[in-house]
C-alpha positions as CSV (number, residue, x, y, z in Angstrom):
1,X,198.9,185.0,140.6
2,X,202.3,183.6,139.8
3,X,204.3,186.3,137.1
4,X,206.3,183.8,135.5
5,X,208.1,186.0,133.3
6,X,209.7,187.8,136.1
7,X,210.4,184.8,138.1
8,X,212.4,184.0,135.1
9,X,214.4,187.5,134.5
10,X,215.0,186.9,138.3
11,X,216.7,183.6,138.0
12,X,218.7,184.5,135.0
13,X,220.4,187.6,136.9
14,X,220.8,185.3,139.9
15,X,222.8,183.2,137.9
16,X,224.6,186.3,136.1
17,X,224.7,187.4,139.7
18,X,226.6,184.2,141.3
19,X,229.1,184.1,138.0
20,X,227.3,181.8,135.9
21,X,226.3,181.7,132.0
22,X,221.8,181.1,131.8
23,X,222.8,180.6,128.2
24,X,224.9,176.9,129.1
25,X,223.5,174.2,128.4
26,X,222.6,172.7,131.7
27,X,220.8,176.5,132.5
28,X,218.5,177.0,129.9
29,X,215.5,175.8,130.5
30,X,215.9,176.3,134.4
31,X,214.4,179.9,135.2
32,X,212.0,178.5,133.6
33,X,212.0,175.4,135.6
34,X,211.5,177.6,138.8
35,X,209.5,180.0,137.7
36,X,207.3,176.4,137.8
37,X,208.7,175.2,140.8
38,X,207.9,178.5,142.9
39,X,204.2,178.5,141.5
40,X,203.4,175.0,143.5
41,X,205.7,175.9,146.2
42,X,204.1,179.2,147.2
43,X,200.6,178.3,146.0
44,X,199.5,178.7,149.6
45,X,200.2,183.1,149.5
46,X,196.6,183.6,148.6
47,X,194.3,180.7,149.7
48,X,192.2,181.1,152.6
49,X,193.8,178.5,154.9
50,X,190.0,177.0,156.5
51,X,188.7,176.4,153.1
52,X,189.4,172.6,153.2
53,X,188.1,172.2,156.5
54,X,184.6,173.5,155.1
55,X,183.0,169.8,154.7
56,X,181.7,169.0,158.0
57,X,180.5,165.9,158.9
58,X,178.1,165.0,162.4
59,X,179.5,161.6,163.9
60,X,178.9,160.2,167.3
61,X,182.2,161.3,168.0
62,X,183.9,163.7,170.9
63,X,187.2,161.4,171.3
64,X,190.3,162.3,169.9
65,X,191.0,162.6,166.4
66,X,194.8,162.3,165.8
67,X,196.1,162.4,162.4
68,X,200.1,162.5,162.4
69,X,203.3,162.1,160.5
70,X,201.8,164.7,157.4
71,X,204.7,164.9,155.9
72,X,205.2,169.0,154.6
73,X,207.4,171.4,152.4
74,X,207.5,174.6,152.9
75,X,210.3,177.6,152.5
76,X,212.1,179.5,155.0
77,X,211.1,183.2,154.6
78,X,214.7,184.4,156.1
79,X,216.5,182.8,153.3
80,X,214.0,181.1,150.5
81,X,215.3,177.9,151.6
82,X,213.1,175.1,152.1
83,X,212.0,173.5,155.7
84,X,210.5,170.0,155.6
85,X,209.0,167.5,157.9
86,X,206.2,166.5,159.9
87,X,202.9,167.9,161.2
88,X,200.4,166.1,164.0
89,X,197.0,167.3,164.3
90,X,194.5,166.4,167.2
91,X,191.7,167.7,168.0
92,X,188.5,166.8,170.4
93,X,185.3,167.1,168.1
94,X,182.1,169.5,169.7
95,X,178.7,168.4,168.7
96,X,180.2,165.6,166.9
97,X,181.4,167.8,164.2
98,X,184.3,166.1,161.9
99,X,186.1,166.8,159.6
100,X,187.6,164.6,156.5
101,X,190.8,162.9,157.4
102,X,192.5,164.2,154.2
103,X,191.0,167.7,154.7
104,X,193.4,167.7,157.2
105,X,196.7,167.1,155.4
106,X,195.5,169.3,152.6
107,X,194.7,172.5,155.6
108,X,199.0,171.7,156.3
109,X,199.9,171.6,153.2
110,X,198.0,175.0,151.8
111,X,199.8,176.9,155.3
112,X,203.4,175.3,154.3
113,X,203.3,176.7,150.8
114,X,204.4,180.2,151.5
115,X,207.2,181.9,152.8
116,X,207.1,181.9,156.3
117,X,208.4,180.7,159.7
118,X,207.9,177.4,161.7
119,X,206.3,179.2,164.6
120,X,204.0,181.0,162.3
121,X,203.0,178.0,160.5
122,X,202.2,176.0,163.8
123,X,200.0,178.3,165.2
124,X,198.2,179.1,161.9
125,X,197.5,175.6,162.3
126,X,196.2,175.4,165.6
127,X,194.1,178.7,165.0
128,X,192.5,177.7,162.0
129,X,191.6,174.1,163.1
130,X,189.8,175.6,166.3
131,X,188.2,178.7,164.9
132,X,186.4,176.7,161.7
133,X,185.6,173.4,163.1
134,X,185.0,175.2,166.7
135,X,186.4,171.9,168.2
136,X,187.0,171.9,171.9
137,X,190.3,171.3,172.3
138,X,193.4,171.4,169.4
139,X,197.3,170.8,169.4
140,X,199.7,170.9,166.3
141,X,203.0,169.3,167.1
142,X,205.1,170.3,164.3
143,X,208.8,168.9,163.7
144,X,211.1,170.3,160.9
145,X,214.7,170.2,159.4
146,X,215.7,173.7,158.0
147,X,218.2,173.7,155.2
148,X,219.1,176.9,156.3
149,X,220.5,175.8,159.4
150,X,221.8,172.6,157.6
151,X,223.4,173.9,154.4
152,X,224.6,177.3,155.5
153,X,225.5,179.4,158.4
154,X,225.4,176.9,161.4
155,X,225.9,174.1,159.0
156,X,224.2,171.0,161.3
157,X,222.2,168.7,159.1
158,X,219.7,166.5,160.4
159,X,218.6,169.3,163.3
160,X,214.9,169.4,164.5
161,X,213.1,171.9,165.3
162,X,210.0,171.2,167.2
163,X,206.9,173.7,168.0
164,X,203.7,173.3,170.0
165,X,200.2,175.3,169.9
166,X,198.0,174.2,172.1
167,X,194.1,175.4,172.4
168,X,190.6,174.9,174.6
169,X,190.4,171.9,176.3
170,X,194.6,170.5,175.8
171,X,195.2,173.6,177.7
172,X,193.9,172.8,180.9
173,X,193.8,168.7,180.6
174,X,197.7,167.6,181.3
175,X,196.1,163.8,180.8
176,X,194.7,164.4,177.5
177,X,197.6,166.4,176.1
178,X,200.0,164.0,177.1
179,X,197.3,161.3,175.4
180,X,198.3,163.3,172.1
181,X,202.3,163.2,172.8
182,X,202.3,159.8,173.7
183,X,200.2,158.5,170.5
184,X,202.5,160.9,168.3
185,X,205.3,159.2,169.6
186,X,204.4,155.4,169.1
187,X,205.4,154.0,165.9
């Protein structure tokens, strides 16, 4: 649970801290404001990451399910700057066991929100996608911008970073995995 009061003392000595007056009128209502804004961005810090991916439905189906370009938000846990972009999820069905398409960008976007890492977040992905629908093969291809790299430090906007997990059957079938990379890549 999100303790909104001290999200808000926290913002007002940040901007005490940085030089600036929480009393002007442009600052007032923002701790508030993120004290609101951190509640949605982090509501992912206690939610059990395969609970969407509990309605299971028996298809016909052992071909490739590919849904990709899941547009995400999440925050850099270095710096609590946000990261941002897209996440592609195949994965080759057992039994004919599905999933719902949306059940899928709602899995991403309960990982993204919390503070974390790219790498983290990929392979959270790839783990929790094989271990709940117990599909035979799975690959996340995820591909961020990280404001920390674009509006500090380094300073180089509009920088991708790209990570891989790869599991079961995409492991061991070069055809099928580059199946998956070429479909992620067609417009």
């Amino acid at each position: 649970m999100v303790d909104h009061d001290k999200l808000q003392q926290a913002v007002r000595m940040i901007l005490e801290a940085v030089g600036e007056d929480p009393e002007r009128e442009g600052l007032i209502d923002t701790p508030k404001r993120v004290a609101k804004m951190y509640e949605e961005m982090f509501s992912g810090i206690h939610e059990d990451p395969s609970k969407h991916l509990q309605t299971i439905f028996t298809e016909e189906h052992e071909e490739l399910v590919l849904v990709k370009d899941i547009t995400f938000y999440s925050m850099c846990e270095h710096h609590l700057v946000p990261f941002f972009g897209k996440a592609h999820i195949a994965y080759l069905p057992r039994d004919g066991k599905v999933t719902g398409l949306s059940k899928l960008a709602r899995t991403v976007d309960g990982i993204a929100r919390q503070p974390q890492v790219q790498e983290r977040m990929t392979k959270t992905l790839a783990d929790v996608l094989e271990e709940t629908l117990d599909a035979r093969g799975v690959m996340v291809v995820v591909s961020a911008e990280h404001m920390c790299m674009a509006m500090r430090g380094i300073k180089k906007p509009g920088s991708n970073t790209v990570t891989s997990a790869v599991r079961g059957s995409f492991i061991e079938d070069g055809l099928a995995r580059q199946e998956v990379l070429t479909l992620i890549n067609q417009s």
